[in-house]
C-alpha positions in Angstrom: 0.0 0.0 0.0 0.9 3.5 -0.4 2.7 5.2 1.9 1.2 8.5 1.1 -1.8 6.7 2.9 -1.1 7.8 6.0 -2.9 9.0 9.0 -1.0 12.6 8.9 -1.7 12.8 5.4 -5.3 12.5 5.5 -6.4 16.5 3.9 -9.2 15.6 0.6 -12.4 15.1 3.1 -14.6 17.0 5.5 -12.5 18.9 7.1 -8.3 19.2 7.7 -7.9 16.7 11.1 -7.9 13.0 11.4 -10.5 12.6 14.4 -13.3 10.3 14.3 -16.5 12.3 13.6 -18.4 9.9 15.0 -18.0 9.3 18.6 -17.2 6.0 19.4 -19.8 3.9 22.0 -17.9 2.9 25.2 -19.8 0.9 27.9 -18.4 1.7 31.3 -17.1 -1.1 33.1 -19.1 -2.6 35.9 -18.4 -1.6 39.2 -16.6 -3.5 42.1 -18.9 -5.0 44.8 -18.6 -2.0 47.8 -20.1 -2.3 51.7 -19.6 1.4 52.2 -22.0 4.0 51.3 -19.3 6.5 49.9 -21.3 8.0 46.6 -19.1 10.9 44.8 -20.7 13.8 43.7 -19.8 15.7 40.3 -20.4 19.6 39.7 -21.6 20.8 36.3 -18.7 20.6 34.2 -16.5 18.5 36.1 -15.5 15.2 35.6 -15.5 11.9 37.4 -11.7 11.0 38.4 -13.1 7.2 37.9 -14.3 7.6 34.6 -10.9 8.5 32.4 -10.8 5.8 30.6 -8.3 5.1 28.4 -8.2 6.6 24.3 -10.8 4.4 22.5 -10.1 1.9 20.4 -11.1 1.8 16.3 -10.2 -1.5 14.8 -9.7 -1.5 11.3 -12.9 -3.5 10.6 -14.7 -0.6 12.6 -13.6 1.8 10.1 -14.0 0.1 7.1 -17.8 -0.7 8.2 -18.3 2.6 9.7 -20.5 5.5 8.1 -19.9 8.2 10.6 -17.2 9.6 8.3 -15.6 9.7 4.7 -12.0 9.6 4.2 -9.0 8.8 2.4 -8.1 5.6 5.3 -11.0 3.9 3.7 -8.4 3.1 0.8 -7.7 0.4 2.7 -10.2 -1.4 0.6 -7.5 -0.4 -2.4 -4.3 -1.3 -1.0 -3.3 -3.0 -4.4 -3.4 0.4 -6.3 -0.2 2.4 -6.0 3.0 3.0 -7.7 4.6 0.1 -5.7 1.7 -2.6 -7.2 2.3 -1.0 -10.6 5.8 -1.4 -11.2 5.2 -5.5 -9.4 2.9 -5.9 -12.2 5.0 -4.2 -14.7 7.9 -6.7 -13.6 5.7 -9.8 -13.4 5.8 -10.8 -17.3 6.9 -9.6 -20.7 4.1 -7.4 -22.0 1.4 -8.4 -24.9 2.4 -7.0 -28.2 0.1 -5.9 -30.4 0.9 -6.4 -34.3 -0.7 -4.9 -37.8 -0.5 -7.2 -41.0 -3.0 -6.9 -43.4 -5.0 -4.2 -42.2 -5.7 -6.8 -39.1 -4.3 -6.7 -35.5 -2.7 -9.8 -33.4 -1.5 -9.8 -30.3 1.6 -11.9 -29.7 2.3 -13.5 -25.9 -0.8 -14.7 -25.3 0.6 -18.1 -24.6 2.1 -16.7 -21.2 -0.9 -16.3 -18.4 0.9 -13.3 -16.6 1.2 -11.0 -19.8 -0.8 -7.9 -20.2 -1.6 -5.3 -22.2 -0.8 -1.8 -20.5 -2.6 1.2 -21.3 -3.1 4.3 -19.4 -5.7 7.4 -19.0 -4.3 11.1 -17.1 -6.0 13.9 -16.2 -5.6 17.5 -16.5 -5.6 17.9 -12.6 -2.6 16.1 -12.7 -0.8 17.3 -15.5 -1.6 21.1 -14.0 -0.3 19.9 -10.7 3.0 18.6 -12.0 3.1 21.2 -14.4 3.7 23.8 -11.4 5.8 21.8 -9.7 8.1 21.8 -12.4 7.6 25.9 -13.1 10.1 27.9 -15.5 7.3 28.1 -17.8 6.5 24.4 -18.3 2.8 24.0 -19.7 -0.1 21.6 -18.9 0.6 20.7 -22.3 4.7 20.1 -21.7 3.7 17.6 -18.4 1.3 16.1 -20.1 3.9 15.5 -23.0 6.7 14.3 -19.9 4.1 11.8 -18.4 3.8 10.0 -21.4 7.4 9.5 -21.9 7.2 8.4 -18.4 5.2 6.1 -19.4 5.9 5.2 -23.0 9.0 6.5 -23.6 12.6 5.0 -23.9 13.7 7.1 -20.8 10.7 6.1 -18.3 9.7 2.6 -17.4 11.2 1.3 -20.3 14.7 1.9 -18.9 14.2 -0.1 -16.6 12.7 -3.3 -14.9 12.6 -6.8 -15.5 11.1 -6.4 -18.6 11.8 -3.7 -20.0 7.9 -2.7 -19.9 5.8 0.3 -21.0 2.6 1.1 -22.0 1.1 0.8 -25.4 -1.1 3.5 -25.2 -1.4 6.7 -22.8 -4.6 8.3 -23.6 -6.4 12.0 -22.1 -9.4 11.7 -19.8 -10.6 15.2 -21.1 -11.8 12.7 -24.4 -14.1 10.9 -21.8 -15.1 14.0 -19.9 -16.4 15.6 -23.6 -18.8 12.5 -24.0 -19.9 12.9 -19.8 -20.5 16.9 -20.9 -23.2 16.0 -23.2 -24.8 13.0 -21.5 -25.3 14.9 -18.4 -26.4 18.2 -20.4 -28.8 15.8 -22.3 -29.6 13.5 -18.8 -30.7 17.4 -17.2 -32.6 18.3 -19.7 -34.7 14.7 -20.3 -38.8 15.2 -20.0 -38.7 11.3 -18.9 -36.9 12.5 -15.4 -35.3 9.2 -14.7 -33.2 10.6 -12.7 -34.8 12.8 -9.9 -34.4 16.9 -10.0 -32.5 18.6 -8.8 -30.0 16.3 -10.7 -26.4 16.1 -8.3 -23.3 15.3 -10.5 -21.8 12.1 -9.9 -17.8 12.4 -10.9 -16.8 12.7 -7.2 -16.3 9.4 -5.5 -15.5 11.1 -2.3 -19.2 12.9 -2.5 -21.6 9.4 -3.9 -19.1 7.6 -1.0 -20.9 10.0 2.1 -24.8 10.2 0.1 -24.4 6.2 0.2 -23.5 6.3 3.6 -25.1 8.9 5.0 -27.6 10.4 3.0 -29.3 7.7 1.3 -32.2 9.9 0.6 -30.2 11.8 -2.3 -29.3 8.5 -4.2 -32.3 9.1 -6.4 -30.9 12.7 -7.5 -27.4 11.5 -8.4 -26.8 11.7 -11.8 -26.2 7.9 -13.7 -23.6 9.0 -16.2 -20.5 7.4 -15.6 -17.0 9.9 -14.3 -14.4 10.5 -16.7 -12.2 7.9 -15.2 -14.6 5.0 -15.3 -16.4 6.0 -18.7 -12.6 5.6 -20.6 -11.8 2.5 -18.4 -15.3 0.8 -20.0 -14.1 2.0 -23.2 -10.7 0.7 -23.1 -11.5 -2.3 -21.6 -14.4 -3.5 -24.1 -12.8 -2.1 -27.0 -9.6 -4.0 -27.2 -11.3 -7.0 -25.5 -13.6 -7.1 -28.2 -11.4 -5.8 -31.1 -8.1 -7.9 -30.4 -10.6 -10.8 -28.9 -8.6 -11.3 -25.8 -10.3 -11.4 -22.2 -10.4 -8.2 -20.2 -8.0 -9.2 -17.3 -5.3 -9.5 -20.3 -5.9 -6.0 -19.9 -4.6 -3.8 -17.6 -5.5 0.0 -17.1 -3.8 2.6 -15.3 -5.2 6.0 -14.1 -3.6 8.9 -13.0 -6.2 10.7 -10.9 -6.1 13.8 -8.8 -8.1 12.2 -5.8 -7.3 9.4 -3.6 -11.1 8.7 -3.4 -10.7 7.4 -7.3 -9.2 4.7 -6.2 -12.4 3.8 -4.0 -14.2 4.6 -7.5 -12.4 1.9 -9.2 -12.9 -0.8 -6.7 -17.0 -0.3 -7.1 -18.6 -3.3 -8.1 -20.9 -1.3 -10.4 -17.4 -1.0 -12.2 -16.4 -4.6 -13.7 -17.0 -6.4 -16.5 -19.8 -7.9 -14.5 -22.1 -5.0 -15.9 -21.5 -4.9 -19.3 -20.0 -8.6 -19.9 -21.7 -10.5 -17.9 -26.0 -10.1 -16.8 -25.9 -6.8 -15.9 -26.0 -6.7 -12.6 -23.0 -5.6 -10.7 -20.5 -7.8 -9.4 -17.4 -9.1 -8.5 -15.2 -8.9 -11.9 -12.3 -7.7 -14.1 -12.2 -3.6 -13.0 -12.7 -1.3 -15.4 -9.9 0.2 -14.2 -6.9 -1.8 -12.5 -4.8 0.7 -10.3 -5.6 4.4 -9.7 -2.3 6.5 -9.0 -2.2 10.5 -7.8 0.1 13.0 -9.1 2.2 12.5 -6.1 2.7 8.5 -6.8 3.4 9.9 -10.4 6.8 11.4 -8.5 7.5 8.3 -6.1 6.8 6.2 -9.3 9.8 8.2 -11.2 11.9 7.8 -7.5 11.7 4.2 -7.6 13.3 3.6 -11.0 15.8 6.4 -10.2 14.2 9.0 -13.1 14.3 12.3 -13.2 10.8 12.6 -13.7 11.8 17.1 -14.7 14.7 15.9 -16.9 12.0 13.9 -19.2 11.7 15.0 -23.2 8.9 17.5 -23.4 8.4 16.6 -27.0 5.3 13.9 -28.1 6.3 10.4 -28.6 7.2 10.1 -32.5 4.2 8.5 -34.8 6.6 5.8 -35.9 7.1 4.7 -32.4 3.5 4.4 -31.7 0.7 1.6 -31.9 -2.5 2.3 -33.5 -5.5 1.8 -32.3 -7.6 -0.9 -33.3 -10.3 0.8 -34.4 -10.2 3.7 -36.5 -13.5 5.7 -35.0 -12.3 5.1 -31.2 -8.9 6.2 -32.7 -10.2 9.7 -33.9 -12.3 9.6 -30.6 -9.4 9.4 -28.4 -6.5 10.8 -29.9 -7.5 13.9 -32.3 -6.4 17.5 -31.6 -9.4 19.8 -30.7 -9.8 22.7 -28.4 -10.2 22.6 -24.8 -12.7 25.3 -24.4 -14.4 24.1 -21.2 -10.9 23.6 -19.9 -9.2 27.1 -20.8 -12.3 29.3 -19.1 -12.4 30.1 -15.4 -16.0 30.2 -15.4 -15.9 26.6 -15.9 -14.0 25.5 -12.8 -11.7 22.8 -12.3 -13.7 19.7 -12.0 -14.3 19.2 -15.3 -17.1 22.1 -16.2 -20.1 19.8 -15.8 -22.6 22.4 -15.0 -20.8 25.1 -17.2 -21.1 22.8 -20.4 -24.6 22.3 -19.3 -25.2 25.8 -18.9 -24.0 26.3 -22.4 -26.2 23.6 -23.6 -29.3 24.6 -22.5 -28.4 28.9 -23.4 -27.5 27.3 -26.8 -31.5 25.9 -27.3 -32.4 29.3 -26.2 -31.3 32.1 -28.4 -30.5 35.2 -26.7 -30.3 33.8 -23.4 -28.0 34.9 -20.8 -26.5 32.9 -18.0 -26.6 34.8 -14.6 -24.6 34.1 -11.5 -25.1 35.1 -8.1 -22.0 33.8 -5.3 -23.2 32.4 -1.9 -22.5 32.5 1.4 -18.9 31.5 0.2 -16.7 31.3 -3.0 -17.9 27.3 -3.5 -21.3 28.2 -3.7 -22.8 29.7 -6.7 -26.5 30.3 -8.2 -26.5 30.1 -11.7 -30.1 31.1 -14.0 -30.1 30.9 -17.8 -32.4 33.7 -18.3 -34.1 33.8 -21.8 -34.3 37.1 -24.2 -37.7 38.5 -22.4 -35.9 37.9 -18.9 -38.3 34.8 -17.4 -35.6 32.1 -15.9 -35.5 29.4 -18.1 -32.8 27.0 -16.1 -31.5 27.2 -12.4 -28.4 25.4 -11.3 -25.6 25.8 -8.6 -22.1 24.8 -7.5 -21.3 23.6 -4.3 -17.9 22.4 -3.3 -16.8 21.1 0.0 -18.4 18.9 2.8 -19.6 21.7 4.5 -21.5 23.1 1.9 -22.5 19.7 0.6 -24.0 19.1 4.1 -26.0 22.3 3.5 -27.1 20.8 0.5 -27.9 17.6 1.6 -30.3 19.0 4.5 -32.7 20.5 1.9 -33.4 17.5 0.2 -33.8 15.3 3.1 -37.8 14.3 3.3 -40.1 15.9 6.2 -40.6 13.7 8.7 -44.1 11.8 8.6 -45.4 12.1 12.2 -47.4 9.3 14.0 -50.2 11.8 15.3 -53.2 11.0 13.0 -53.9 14.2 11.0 -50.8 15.7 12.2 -48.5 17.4 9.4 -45.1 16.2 8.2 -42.2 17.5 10.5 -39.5 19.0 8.8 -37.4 22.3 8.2 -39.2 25.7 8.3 -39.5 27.2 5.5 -41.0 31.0 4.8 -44.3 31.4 3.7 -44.7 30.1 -0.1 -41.4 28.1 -0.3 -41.6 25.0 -1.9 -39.9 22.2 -0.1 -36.1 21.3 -1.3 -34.6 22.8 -4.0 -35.6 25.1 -7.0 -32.4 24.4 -9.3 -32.5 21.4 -11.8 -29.0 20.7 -11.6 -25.8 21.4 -8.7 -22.6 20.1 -9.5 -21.1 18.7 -6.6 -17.6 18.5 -5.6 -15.5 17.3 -2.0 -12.8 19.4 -2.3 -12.8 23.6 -1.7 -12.0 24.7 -4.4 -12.6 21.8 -7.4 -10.4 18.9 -8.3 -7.0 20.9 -8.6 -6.9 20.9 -4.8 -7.5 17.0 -5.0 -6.1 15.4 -2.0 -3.7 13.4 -4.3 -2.3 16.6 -5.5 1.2 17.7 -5.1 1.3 20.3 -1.8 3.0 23.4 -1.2 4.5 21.8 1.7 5.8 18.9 0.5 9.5 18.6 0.2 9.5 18.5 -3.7 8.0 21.9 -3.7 10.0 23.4 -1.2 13.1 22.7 -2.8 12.3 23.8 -6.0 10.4 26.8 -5.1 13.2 27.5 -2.8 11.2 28.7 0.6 13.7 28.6 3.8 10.6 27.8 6.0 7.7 26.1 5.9 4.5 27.7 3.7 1.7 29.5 5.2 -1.3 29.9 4.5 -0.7 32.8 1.8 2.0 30.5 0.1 -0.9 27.7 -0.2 -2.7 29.9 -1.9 -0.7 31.4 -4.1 0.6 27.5 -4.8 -3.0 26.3 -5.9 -3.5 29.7 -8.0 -0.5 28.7 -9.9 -1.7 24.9 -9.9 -5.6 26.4 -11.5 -3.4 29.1 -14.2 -1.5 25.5 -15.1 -4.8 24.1 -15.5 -6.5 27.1 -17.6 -3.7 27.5 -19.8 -4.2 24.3 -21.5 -4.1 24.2 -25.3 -5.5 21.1 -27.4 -5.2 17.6 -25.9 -2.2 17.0 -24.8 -2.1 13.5 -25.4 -1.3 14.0 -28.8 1.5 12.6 -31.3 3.9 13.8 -33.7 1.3 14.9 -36.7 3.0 13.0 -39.4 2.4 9.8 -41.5 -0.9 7.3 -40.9 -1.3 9.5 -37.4 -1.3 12.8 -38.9 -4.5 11.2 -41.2 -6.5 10.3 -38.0 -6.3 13.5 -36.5 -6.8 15.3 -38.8 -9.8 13.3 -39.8 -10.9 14.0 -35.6 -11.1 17.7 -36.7 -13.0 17.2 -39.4 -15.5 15.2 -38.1 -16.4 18.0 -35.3 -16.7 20.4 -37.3 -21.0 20.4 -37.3 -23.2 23.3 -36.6 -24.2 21.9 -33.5 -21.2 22.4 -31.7 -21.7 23.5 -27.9 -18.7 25.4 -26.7 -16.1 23.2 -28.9 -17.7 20.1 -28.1 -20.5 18.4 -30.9 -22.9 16.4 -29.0 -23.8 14.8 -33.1 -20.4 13.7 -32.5 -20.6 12.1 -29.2 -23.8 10.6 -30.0 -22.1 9.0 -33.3 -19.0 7.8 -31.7 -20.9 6.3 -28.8 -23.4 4.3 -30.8 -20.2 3.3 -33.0 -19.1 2.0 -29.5 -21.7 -0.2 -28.9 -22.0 -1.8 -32.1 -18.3 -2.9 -32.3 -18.9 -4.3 -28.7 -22.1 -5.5 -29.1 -23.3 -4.1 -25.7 -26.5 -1.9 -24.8 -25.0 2.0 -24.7 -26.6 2.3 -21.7 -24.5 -0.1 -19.8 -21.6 1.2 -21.3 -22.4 4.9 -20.5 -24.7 4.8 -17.0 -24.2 3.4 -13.4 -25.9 2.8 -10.4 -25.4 3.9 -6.7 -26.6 2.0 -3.5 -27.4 2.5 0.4 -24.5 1.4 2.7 -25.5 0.0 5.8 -23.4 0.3 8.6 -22.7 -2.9 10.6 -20.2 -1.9 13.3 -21.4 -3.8 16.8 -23.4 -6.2 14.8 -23.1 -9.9 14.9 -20.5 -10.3 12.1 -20.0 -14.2 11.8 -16.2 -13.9 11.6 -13.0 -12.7 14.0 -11.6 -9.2 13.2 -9.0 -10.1 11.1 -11.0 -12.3 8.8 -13.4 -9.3 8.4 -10.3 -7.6 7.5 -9.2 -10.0 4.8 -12.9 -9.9 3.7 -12.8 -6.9 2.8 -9.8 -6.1 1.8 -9.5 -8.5 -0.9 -13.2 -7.4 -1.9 -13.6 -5.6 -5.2 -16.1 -3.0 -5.7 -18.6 -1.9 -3.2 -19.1 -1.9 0.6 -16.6 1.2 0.9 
């Protein structure tokens, strides 16, 4: 596991400490037999000298099972995804090789059980993150560029290791994210309501982690489209699997997230191949995504092979050196050059731009509309109205960011009360004369971390020793140096040009992205992105896979029960085991 994972590292949930949240339930201890009538009396305030007890006790189990609290120690449940796992697996056999002849694909070391195919996705959090770290003017664009020769390249992973491994292919999540824009634009804007309003976004696993827990009333609002992360590890996954016809766990995908809480995400059972290879139904499978890594494993990763992760070439791997994709449409899908425009404006955030792109999309069916925003109580809490040409509001939405918003939030939607009086009315919140109960807006995107996802727990911090150094302070930062540090994290972030995942545009490459451009260019293009396109590419998708498009696209969410003091049926450290070696669900 990790050692990042540890208790005084704990910083991407509800607030900045490690204490339980949740008190834990000690029973005092029965008391000696006396004779005397001695009785000790206690003033308001005071305490007894007799009942100090010691510090209580959390077991592991206790934690696992608990729901008083959401945090990063739950990765427990993950302990097989870090940098340490990925290089064992990188080192366990000679990677599968995949081979063109004839216009047809083969893949060559089949015959040994232990081989995979490696690919990986990376996201813009992280290549903003390392992007600052590395300063003197290096771009989101340059890291993105040095992560793939990380990855790819004859001076990463390559250099090294048993084998000699890499990855085949290192694709951008911001190719998923376009196709989770207009599903959820489309998914808020549905007459059929499937999904409950107001409709809460669903790409934080740290915020569907404490509704299932906690809140189980808001399940019904959560919005079914899949996150960026798992959307391109069902993609990759049931592409090649079907296209190179080789089983999934020959398969292995890599993400480099911005959130430890992703790594929860890819151990859901909602997330194998259970759903969309097998009946359905979710279940313990092949993950859609094998190992989640954070921008900070990214530098222990380079540590442990003895790289120089800043010395890397900030060029693109060369054309002739890469493998092309085994299908042409995914290939335009994933690797063309378009603009970022979600990504390069403020206004969208940092999470992504769900509700911006959504925004977009519904002032787009409304011309000469105007989006309005008012801020709320704080800067992670914002009102947004599209208002059309005569004035009347045609869309409300909001923003809110942070567990102490969220909990705000949360409150509104919770259900009154139904009382046991006969006639009596439902208890519940007060609410002014004329206010309807919950919420007015049809859609709040929802995010754990103050601030969006470039202040992911997983991101590289202004304290940490690798900043320090190369930023130079002579004592540790303050408060005004954090904040400077994530300013210059969000400008890495802003300043991104086209997808950075790109390749030297020359020879049979050069065609397919080119080809990418073309394709996009329709007149119903929504702020850079064509949802004609997305639609097209996605039913493409299903056909070559020969699965439904909504089980490659949409997930499902559950209640978690708590069971800590309940009869479990097994000692603590089988319970352990249990659920450590558990994939997918329980949290």
């Amino acid at each position: 596991m990790s050692a990042i994972l540890s208790a005084d590292d704990l910083n991407d949930f509800i607030s900045p400490g490690v204490a339980c949240i949740k008190p834990v339930e000690t029973l005092p201890a029965a008391l000696p037999p006396t004779s005397d009538l001695e009785h000790e009396v206690i003033l308001d305030g005071q305490q007894s000298a007799s009942a100090n007890a010691g510090p209580a006790q959390i077991s592991l189990t206790d934690c696992l099972a608990c729901s008083g609290c959401v945090t990063s120690a739950e990765a427990v449940l993950v302990s097989l995804q870090s940098h340490a796992e990925l290089l064992n697996v990188l080192d366990s056999a000679p990677a599968l090789q995949i081979t063109q002849q004839d216009g047809r694909f083969r893949v060559q070391g089949l015959e040994n059980p232990d081989s995979k195919l490696f690919v990986a996705s990376v996201s813009p959090q992280t290549r903003a993150s390392l992007a600052a770290v590395a300063g003197r003017g290096v771009s989101e664009r340059d890291a993105g560029r040095m992560i793939t020769q990380l990855l790819m390249g004859p001076e990463g992973l390559r250099a090294g290791g048993r084998w000699n491994n890499g990855f085949t292919w290192v694709v951008d999540t911001n190719t998923a994210r376009e196709a989770c824009l207009v599903l959820g634009a489309e998914e808020a804007l549905d007459p059929t309501g499937k999904v409950a309003k107001p409709i809460l976004t669903s790409s934080c696993p740290g915020w569907v982690c404490y509704a299932e827990k906690t809140h189980p009333h808001v399940l019904p609002h959560i919005s079914k489209v899949k996150s960026p992360q798992a959307l391109m590890g069902t993609l990759l996954k049931t592409t090649l699997s079907r296209v190179l016809g080789i089983p999934p766990d020959r398969i292995w995908h890599l993400a480099v997230m911005p959130c430890f809480d992703k790594k929860l995400e890819a151990s859901r059972e909602e997330l194998t191949d259970a759903v969309w290879n097998g009946n359905g139904q979710p279940g313990r499978g092949v993950r859609d995504v094998d190992c989640v890594i954070t921008s900070k494993e990214i530098l222990m990763l380079t540590e442990s092979r003895n790289i120089d992760f800043f010395g890397l070439p900030k060029a693109p791997i060369p054309a002739s050196s890469q493998t092309p994709f085994p299908d042409p449409a995914i290939q335009r899908f994933l690797f063309s050059r378009r603009p970022r425009n979600t990504q390069s404006d403020p206004l969208a955030g940092t999470s992504g731009g769900n509700l911006y792109y959504t925004l977009k999309y519904v002032s787009a069916r409304h011309p000469g509309s105007k989006i309005e925003t008012v801020r709320g109580r704080n800067a992670d809490v914002v009102e947004y109205t599209v208002t059309s040409e005569a004035g009347e509001p045609v869309f409300k939405a909001a923003r809110y960011y942070g567990f102490r918003n969220i909990q705000n939030l949360v409150r509104k939607l919770k259900p009154a009360k139904q009382s046991r009086l006969p006639g009596a009315r439902p208890a519940g919140a007060r609410r002014p004369a004329g206010k309807q109960a919950g919420l007015e807006y049809a859609y709040v995107e929802v995010m754990a971390c103050p601030g969006g996802c470039t202040n992911g727990g997983g991101q590289i911090k202004v304290d940490d020793p690798v900043v320090v150094e190369r930023k130079g302070f002579e004592s540790k930062p303050g408060p005004q140096e954090q904040k400077q540090w994530l300013a210059q994290v969000d400008e890495a972030y802003f300043s991104a040009e086209d997808s950075d995942m790109d390749s030297e545009t020359d020879g049979e490459i050069s065609a397919v992205v080119i080809g990418g451009d073309l394709a996009q260019n329709g007149s119903d293009t929504v702020d850079g992105i064509s949802p004609s396109y997305i639609r097209d590419t996605l039913a493409h998708w299903a056909s070559i896979t020969d699965v439904e498009a909504e089980k490659l696209v949409y997930t499902s969410y559950r209640e978690v029960v708590s069971d800590v003091g309940k009869d479990k049926g097994a000692n603590g450290t089988e319970r352990v085991v249990q659920l450590a070696g558990k994939i997918g669900g329980g949290w």
